[in-house]
Structures are given as structure tokens and as C-alpha cells.
C-alpha positions in Angstrom: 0.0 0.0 0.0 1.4 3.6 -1.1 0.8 6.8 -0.2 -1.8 7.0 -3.4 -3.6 4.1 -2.3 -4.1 5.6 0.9 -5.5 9.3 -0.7 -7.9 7.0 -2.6 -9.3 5.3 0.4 -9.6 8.1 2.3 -11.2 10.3 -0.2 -14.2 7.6 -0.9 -14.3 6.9 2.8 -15.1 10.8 3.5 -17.3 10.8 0.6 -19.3 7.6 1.3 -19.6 7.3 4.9 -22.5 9.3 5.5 -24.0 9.1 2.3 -26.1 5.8 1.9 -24.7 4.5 -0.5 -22.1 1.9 1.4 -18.9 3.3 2.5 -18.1 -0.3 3.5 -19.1 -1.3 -0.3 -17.4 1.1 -1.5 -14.2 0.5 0.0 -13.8 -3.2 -0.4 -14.4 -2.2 -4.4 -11.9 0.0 -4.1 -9.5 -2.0 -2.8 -10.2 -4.8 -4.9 -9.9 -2.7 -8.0 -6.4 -1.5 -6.9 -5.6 -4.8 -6.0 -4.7 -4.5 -2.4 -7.3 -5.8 -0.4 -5.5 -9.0 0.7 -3.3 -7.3 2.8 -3.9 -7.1 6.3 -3.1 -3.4 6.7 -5.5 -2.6 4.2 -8.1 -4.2 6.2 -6.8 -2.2 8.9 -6.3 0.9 7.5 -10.0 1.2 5.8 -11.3 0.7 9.2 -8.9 3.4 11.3 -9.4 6.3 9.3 -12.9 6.0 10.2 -11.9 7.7 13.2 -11.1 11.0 10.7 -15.1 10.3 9.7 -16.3 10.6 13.3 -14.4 13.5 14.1 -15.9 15.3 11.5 -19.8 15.0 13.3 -17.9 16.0 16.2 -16.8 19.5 14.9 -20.2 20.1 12.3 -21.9 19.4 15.6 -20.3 20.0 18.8 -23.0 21.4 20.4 -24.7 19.0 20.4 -22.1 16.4 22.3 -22.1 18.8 25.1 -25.6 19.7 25.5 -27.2 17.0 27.5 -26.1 13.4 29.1 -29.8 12.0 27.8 -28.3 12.6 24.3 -25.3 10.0 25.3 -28.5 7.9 26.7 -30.3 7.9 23.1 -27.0 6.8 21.3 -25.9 4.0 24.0 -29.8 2.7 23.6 -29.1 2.8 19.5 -25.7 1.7 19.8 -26.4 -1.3 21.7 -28.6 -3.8 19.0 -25.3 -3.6 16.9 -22.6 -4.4 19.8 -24.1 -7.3 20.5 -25.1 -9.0 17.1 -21.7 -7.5 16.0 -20.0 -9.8 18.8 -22.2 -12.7 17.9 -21.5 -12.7 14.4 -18.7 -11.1 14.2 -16.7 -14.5 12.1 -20.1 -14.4 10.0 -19.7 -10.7 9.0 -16.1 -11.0 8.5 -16.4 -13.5 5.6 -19.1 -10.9 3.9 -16.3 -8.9 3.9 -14.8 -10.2 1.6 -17.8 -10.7 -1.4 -17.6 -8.8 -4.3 -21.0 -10.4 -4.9 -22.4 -9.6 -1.7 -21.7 -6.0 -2.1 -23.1 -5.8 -5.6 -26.3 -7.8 -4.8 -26.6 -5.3 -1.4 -25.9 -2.2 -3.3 -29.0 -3.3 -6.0 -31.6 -4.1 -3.4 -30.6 -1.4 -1.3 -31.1 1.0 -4.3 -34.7 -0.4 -5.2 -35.6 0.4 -1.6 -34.1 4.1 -1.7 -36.3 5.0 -4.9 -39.5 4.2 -3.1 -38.2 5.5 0.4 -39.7 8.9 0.5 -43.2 7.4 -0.5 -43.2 4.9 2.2 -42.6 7.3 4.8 -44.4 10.9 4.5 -45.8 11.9 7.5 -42.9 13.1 10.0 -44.0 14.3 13.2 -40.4 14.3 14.7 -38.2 17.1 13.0 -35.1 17.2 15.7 -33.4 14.7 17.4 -34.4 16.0 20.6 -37.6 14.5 20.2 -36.2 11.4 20.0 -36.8 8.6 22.8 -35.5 5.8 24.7 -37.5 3.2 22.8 -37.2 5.0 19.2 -33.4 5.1 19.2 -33.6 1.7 20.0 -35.6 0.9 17.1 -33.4 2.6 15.4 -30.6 0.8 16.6 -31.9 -2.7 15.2 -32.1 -0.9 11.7 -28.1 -0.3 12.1 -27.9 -4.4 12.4 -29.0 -4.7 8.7 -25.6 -2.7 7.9 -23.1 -5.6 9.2 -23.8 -6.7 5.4 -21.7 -5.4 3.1 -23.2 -3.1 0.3 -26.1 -2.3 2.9 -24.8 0.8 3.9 -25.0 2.2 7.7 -26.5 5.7 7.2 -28.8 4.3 4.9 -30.1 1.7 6.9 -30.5 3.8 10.1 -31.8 7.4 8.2 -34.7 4.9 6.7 -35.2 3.2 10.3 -35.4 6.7 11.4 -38.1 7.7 8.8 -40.1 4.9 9.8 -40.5 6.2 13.1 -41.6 9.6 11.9 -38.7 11.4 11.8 -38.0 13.9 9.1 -35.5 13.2 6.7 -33.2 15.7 8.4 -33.7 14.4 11.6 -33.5 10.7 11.0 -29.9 11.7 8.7 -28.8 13.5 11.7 -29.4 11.1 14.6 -27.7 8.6 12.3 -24.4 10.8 12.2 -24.5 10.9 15.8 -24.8 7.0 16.1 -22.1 6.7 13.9 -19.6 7.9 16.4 -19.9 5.7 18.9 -20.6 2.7 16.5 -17.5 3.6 14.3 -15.1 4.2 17.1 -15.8 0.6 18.9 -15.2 -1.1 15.0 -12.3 1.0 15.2 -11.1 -0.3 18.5 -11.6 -4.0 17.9 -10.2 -3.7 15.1 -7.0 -2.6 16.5 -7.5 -5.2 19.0 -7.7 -8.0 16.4 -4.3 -6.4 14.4 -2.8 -6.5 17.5 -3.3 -10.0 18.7 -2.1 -11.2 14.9 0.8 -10.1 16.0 1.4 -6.8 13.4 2.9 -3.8 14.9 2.7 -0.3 12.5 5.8 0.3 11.3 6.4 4.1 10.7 5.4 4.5 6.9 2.4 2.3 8.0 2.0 5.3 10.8 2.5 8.3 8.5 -0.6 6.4 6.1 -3.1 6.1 8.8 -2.5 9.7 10.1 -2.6 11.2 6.0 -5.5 8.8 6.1 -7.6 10.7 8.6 -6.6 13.9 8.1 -8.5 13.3 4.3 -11.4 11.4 5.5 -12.2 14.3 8.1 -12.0 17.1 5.4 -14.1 15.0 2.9 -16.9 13.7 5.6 -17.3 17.4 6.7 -17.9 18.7 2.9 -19.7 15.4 2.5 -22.2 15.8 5.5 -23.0 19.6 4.7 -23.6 18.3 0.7 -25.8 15.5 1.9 -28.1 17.5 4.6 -29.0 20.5 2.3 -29.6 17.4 -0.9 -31.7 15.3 1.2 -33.6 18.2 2.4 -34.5 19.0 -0.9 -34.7 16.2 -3.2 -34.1 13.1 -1.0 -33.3 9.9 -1.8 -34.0 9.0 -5.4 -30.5 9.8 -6.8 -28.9 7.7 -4.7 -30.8 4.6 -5.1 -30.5 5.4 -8.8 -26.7 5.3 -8.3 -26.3 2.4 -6.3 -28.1 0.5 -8.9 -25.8 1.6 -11.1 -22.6 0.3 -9.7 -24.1 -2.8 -8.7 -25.5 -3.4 -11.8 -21.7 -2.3 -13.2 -20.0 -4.8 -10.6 -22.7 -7.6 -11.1 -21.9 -7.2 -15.2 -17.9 -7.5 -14.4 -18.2 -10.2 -12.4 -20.5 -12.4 -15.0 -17.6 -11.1 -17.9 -14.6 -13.1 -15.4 -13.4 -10.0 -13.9 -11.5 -11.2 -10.7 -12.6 -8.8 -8.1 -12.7 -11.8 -5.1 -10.1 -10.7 -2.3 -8.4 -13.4 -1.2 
């Protein structure tokens, strides 16, 4: 992995993450495609600069971190549904990781459902996440379980649970954000755990990548996040399903033709 690798990465990683359209997806495709996703940093490294990703919903909305501890309630409540299906099946998930096929087949369905999305749900009584409670973050949180699959997308899955429980599209979009931190930064975690234990220790080039890394993800989330809130406000969520029918259609047809995108 080079220092161009890691700029790609981090660039879709900013740009996908909060978009619902699969950062996860995206990610293993991009890998794949530059033909670096066998190696265990890589893993590794598409997972850490996450942290770049979080820290972005922390600055956009730092007010909101420090305005109540009920707020840290709500996102435990979310959080929790995906903690413990993500210990579970944690070897389960791990070998998703690493279908091409999955992720095209995810992306597809996942697109059918984001064209039809804003006709489902169109009476919103909940338009901040104040509003929210205990037992509709929680519902929420189940919705985040969907994402372990690969090509699902997290902020998809949760902005449409959120809709389903009358929140607005900003609202549901924002409370998923929020979830995101504490959600990313535990993936984060064990997955420096499970590096660790395999016995790798970063050497410093491997060091200087993960911090470049972040530093891009956090400067593309942010534009990404402010991009996302003002188009979903205003046209919501038919170009993206659109899209991820698109590349999954495009990966589904490369595939078919022999193109090897399995990692190994």
C-alpha cells in the first residue's frame, strides 16, 4: 500500500460514509480494484481512518455532544442492537467482507428500496433529534444491524429506520451521524485489537498512512455531511438509489464477464 492508495481510500471513505450508498461497499471495491485488499493493513487501514469520519460529526456538531447526558443515553440505547449482534457474528460478517458479490447484490436491493423511500414514509412528526426517545433510538438501533452486510450501507439503513418512526429526513440523517460515532469508534477499537493480537505492529510509513488517512477522510466527511443535509432536504433519496443501482448493476456485469474482483 502507497501513499496514493491511501488518498484514494480516504477520499471515498469521506465521501461515502455518510452518504447511503455503502462506504463499506465502496471500500472493499476500491481496494479490490487497486488490487490491495488482501493485505492485512489494508483491512486495517480502511477501518482506522474512520476515526477521521467521526471526528468530523464531532466539529459540524459540537454542540450537540455537550448539551445533554440524555443525548449520550439515546445513542448507548441505538448503539447497543449492533454491539451485540456484531460480537455474535462477528466471524459471520467477516467473511461478507470479503464478497464482491455480496456488495453488488446489497448495493442493487438497497437501491430499489431508496427509490421508493420517501413514498413509504411521508408523515414526519419528529423534526429534531431532541424528540427522540429511549424506545425509538432503540428501534433505530436494530435498523443499524442490517448494515453488518456489506453493500447495505450504515447511514442508509439507520436514516430509513429513522423515517419509519416519523422522523423527518433531516432528523433521521442527523441522529444517524450521531450514532455513527460511537458505532465507528468501537469497529475502530476491535479492530486494533484484532491487528494487535495477529501479531502486526505499525511500522512508521504504515503510521504516516493512517494519520494522512484521517486527516483526508475528516476534510471530505465534513464537505460530505454539509452536501448531503442541504440534498436530502430538498430532493431526498431517489438519486442515490439510482446510483447504487448503477454500480451494482456495473459490478454484477464485471463479475459475469470473469473479472476477478474476489479478495483473497
Amino acid at each position: 500500500m502507497n501513499l496514493l492508495h491511501a488518498l484514494i481510500l480516504a477520499i471515498i471513505e469521506g465521501i461515502t460514509e455518510y452518504l447511503p450508498i455503502s462506504s463499506t461497499g465502496h471500500m472493499i471495491l476500491g481496494s479490490s480494484f487497486m488490487g490491495i485488499a488482501s493485505d492485512p493493513f489494508v483491512k486495517f487501514f480502511t477501518v482506522a481512518i474512520q476515526l477521521g469520519a467521526i471526528l468530523s460529526v464531532v466539529v459540524l456538531y459540537f454542540k450537540r455532544f455537550f448539551k445533554s447526558i440524555d443525548f449520550y443515553i439515546k445513542l448507548f440505547i441505538a448503539f447497543i442492537p449492533s454491539a451485540i449482534f456484531g460480537v455474535l457474528f462477528s466471524d459471520t460478517i467477516d467473511a461478507l467482507l470479503e464478497s464482491p458479490l455480496g456488495v453488488a447484490i446489497s448495493l442493487l436491493v438497497g437501491g430499489i428500496i431508496l427509490l421508493f423511500v420517501d413514498k413509504w414514509f411521508t408523515k414526519a412528526y419528529i423534526v429534531d433529534t431532541d424528540e427522540v426517545d429511549y424506545l425509538t433510538a432503540l428501534k433505530i438501533g436494530f435498523f443499524q444491524c442490517i448494515a453488518m452486510v456489506p453493500g447495505v450501507s450504515r447511514s442508509g439503513a439507520t436514516i430509513v429506520g429513522g423515517m419509519s418512526q416519523r422522523l423527518s429526513r433531516k432528523a433521521a440523517a442527523e441522529f444517524s451521524f450521531f450514532l455513527a460515532v460511537p458505532t465507528m469508534f468501537a469497529a475502530t477499537a476491535k479492530k486494533a485489537y484484532d491487528y494487535y493480537k495477529l501479531g502486526f505492529v505499525l511500522n512508521e510509513e504504515q503510521i504516516k498512512l493512517l494519520a494522512i488517512g484521517n486527516v483526508v477522510a475528516f476534510i471530505v466527511a465534513m464537505l460530505a455531511i454539509k452536501f448531503f443535509i442541504d440534498f436530502l432536504t430538498k430532493y431526498g433519496f431517489r438519486l442515490f438509489g439510482w446510483y447504487r443501482i448503477i454500480v451494482g448493476g456495473i459490478i454484477l456485469a464485471l463479475l459475469l464477464a470473469g473479472y476477478n474482483l474476489q479478495i483473497v
